[in-house]
C-alpha positions in Angstrom: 0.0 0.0 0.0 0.9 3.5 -0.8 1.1 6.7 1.0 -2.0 8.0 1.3 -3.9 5.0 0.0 -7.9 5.5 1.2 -8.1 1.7 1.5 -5.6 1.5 4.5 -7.3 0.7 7.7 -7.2 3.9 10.0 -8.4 3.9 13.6 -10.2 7.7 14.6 -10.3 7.8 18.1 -12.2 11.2 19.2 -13.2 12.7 22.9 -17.3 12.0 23.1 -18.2 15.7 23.9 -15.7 18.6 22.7 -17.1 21.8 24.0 -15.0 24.4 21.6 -15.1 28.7 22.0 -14.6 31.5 24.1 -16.2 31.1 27.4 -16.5 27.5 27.4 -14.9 26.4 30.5 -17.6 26.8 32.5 -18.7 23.4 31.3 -16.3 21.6 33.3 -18.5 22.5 36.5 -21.5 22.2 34.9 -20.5 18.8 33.9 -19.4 17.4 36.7 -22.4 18.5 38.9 -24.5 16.9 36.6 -23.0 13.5 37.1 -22.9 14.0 41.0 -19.1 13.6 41.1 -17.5 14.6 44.2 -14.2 13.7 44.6 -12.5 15.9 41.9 -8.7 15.8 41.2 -7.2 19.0 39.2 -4.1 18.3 37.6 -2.2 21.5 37.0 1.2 23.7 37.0 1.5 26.5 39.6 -0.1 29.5 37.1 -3.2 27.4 35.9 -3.5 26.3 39.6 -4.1 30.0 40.5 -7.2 30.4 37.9 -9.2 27.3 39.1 -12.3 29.4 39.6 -12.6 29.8 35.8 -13.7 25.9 35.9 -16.8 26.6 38.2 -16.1 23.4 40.3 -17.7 23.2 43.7 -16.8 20.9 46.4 -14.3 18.6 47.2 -11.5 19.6 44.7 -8.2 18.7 45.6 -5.2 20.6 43.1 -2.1 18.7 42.8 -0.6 22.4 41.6 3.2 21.0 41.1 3.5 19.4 37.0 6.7 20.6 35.3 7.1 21.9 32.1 9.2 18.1 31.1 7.3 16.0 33.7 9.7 13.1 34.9 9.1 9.8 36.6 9.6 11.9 40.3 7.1 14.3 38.8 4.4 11.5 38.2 5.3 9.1 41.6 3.9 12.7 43.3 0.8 13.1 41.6 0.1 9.3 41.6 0.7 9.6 45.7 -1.7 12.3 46.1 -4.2 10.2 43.1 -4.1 7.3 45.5 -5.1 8.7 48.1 -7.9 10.7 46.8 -9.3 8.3 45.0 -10.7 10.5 42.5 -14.3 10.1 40.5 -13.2 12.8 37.8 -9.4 13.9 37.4 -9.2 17.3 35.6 -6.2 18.3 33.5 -5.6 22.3 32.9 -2.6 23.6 31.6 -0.7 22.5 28.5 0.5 19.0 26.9 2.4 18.2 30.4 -0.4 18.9 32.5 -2.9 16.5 30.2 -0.4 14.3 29.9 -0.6 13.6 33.7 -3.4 13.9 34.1 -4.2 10.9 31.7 -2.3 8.6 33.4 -3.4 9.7 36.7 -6.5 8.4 35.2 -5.8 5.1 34.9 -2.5 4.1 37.1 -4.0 4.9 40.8 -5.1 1.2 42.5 -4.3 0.1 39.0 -1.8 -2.6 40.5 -0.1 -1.4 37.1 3.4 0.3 36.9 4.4 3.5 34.3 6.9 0.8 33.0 4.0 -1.7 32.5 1.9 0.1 30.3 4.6 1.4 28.5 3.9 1.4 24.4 0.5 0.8 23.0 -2.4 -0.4 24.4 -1.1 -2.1 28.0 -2.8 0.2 29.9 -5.5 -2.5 32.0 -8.6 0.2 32.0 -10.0 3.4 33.1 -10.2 4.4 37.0 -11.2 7.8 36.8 -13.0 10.3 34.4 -11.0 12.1 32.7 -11.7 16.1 31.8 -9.1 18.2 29.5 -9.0 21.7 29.3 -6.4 23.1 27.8 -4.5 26.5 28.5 -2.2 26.6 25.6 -2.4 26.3 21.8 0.1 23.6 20.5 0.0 20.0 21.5 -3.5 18.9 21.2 -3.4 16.6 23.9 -6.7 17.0 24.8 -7.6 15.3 22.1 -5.3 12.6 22.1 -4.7 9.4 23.5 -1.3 9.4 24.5 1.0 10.7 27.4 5.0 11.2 27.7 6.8 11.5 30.2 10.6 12.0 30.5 12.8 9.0 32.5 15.5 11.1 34.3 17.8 7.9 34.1 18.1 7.5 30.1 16.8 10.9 29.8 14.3 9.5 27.4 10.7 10.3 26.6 8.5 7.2 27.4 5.3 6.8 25.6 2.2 5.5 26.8 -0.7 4.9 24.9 -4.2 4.0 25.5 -7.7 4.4 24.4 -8.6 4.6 28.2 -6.7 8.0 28.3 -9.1 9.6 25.9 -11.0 12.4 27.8 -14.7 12.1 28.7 -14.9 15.7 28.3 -12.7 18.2 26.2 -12.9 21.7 26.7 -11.4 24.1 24.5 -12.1 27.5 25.5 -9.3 30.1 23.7 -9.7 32.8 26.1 -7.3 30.9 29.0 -4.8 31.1 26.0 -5.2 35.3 26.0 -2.2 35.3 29.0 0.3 33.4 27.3 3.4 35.3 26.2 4.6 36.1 22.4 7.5 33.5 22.6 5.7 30.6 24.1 2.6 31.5 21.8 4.8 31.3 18.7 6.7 27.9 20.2 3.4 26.6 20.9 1.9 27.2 17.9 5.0 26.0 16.1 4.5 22.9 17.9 0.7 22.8 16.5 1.9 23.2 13.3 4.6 20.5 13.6 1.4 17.9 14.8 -0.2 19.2 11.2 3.1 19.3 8.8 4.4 15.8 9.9 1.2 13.6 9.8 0.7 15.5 6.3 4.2 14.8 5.2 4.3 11.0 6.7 4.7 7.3 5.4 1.4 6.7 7.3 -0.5 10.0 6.0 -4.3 9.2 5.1 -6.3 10.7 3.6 -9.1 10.9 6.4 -6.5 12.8 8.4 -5.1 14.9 5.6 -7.9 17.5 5.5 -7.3 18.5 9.9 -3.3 18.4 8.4 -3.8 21.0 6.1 -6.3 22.7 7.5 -4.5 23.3 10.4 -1.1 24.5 9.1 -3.4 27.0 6.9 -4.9 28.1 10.7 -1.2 28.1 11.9 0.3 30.1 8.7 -3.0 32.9 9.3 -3.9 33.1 12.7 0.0 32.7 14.4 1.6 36.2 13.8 -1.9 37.9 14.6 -1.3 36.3 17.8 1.9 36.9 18.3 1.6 40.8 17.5 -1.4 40.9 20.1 -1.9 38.4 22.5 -5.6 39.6 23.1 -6.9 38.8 19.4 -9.5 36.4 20.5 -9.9 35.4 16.9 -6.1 34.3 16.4 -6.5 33.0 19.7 -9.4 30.9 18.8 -8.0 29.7 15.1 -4.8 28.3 17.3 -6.6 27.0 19.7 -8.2 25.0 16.5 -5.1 24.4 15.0 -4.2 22.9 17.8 -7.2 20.3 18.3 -7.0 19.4 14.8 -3.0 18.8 15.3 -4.2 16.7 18.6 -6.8 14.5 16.0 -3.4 14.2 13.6 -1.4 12.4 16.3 -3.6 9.2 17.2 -3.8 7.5 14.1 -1.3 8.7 12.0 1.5 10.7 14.7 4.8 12.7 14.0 8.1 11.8 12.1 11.8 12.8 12.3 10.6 16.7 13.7 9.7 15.7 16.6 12.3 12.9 17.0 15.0 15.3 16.5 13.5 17.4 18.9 13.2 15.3 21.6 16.7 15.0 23.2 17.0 19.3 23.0 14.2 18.8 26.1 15.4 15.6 27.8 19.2 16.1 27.8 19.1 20.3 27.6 15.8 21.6 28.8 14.8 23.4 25.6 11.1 23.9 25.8 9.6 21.5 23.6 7.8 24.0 21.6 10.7 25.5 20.9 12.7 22.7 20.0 9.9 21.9 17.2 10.7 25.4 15.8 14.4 25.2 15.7 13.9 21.9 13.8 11.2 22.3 11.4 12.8 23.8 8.7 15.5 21.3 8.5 13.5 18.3 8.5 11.0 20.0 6.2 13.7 20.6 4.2 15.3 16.9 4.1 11.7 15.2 3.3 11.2 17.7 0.1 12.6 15.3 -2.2 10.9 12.4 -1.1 7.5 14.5 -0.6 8.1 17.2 -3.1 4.1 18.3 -3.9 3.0 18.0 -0.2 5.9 19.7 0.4 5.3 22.7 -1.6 1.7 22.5 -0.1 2.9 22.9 3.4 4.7 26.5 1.7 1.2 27.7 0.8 -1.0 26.9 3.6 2.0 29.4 5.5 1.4 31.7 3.0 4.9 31.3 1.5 5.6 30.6 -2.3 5.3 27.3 -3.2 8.8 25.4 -3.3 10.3 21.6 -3.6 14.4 22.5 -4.0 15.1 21.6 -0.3 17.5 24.8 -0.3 14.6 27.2 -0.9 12.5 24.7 1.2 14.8 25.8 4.1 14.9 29.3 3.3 11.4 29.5 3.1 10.4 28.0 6.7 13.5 29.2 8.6 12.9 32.7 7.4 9.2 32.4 8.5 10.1 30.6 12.0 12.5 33.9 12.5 9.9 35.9 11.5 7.8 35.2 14.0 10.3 35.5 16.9 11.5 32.3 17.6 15.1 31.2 18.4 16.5 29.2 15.6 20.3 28.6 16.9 20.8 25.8 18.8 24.0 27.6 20.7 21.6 30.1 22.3 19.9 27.3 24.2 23.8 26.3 25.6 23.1 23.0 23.6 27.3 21.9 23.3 28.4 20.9 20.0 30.2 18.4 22.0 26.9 16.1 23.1 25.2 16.2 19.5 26.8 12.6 19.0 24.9 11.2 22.1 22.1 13.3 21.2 22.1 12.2 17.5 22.2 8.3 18.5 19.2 9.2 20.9 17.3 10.5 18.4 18.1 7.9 15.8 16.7 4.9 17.9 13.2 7.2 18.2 12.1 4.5 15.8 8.2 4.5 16.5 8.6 8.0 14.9 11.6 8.1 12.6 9.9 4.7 10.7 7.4 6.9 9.6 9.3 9.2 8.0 8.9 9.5 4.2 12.7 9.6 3.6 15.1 7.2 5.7 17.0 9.6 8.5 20.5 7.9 9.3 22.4 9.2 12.3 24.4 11.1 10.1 22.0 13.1 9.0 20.3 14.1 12.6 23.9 14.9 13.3 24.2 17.1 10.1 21.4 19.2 11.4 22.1 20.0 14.7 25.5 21.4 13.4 23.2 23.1 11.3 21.2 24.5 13.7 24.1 25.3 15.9 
């Protein structure tokens, strides 16, 4: 079977109820009243733990307040402590992808008798403990639509990925107007991010067709809606076409996920604390770049939904999407992170053996090559 063949089998995994628009998140109260849930669980970081009101929960709410921007394995051991000992009927996650991410497998894991490095991979996880709200507070990994949850081991200093179809939220609610707050640079990383989810699902050995038109759709919401954003953080409309892009990024990763971007990206977070976000941004033009021959019309589609000429020489490719990534602020050399020339070898054989990603890659990525661009990026 081809790329993009309509006959392949495809699995579309969606939240039951998405409530999606300004002033939204009142629902998550409303909801949960009307199901007579007491014992509530809100998973969040310190900021988001600040604004609970804005959820309109009454009650017996406990707030484990302490997620990190890379949650680690210490990270989750506290909010699984505090999850057994609730005992929760509904855990809520609010904030962005780490937060959700948590709160997904503080969902399931609590008196599970399952450990993180049990359900490790797809589909180990034994069932569903807890209901499980999302309400996101950024605009760039779509977790709330998703069904998976990462979550860096401080020992290998990789990402492990769990998987499961009892992660996927009873309830997601996407309301734009907790995204009005978030600062220009982490709303341009962010929405880089989003636009990563869109680009490499679109430019992927496992690219369908049924996913294709939330791919494109939602780099064209990315390309428009982006530097309105970043130019005034209180344009509800660019606010709201993110925070779209961003669900439709989220519906991109179940069934058809990421490639060498994201791969690449991964050690700048694990092994050097680069935001994720902003790792996406520094390495999206090079990998959009490298695929062009391989994916040369798509490629060239990906151009125009940003609103940049068309191109499929991987040259202009690069020129192109690094001119538009520096364009909208963000920082696209990998020495003003503090990133040492001297670990991209260890950092290039990390990201080589991201294989669940880097197989679905439309070109073969050899170590070389990762290597190549990070002295690219340097």
């Amino acid at each position: 079977m081809t790329m993009n063949d309509p006959s392949r089998a495809i699995e579309l995994l969606r939240p039951p109820r998405i409530e999606f628009g300004s002033g939204t998140v009142g629902t998550v109260g409303r909801w949960v009243r009307d199901r007579g849930l007491r014992r509530v669980l809100v998973v969040a970081d310190a900021f988001n733990a600040a604004r609970l009101d804005r959820l309109e929960l009454d009650g017996g709410i406990t707030v484990f307040a302490e997620v990190k921007p890379e949650p680690d394995l210490p990270n989750l051991e506290a909010l699984l402590a505090v999850a057994l000992s609730v005992d929760p009927q509904v855990v809520v996650g609010l904030g962005g992808g780490s937060a959700m991410d948590l709160a997904k497998l503080a969902a399931v894991l609590p008196g599970s008798g399952q450990s993180l490095a049990e359900v490790v991979g797809p589909e180990r996880v034994a069932g569903k403990r807890s209901l499980l709200v999302q309400v996101p507070t950024t605009s760039g990994t779509g977790s709330e639509a998703g069904t998976r949850a990462l979550v860096t081991d401080p020992a290998t200093r990789n990402k492990l990925a769990v998987q499961s179809v009892h992660m996927l939220a009873d309830l997601a609610v996407i309301d734009p107007d907790l995204t009005l707050s978030v600062p220009p640079a982490l709303t341009a990383a962010t929405g880089v991010d989003a636009l990563a989810h869109c680009v490499e699902a679109f430019t992927n050995r496992k690219a369908h067709p049924a996913i294709d038109l939330y791919a494109l759709e939602g780099a064209r919401l990315v390309g428009r809606w982006l530097p309105r954003a970043i130019a005034d953080g209180g344009d509800r409309a660019a606010r709201a076409g993110l925070s779209l892009a961003s669900l439709y990024g989220g519906f991109c990763l179940g069934p058809v996920n990421t490639t060498a971007g994201h791969a690449v990206a991964y050690p700048l977070g694990t092994r050097h604390n680069v935001p994720h976000g902003a790792a996406n941004a520094l390495i999206f033009p090079h990998v959009l770049a490298f695929n062009a021959p391989a994916v040369p019309e798509r490629t060239a589609l990906v151009l125009e939904a940003l609103g940049l000429p068309p191109a499929t020489d991987p040259a202009a490719v690069f020129e192109a999407a690094h001119g538009w990534c520096r364009g909208l602020g963000c920082e696209m050399r990998l020495s003003a992170y503090g990133v040492p020339a001297d670990d991209f070898p260890a950092m290039a054989s990390e990201a080589h053996a991201i294989r669940r990603l880097l197989d679905n890659n439309p070109r073969d990525v050899g170590r070389d090559d990762i290597l190549a661009m990070y002295h690219a990026a340097f």
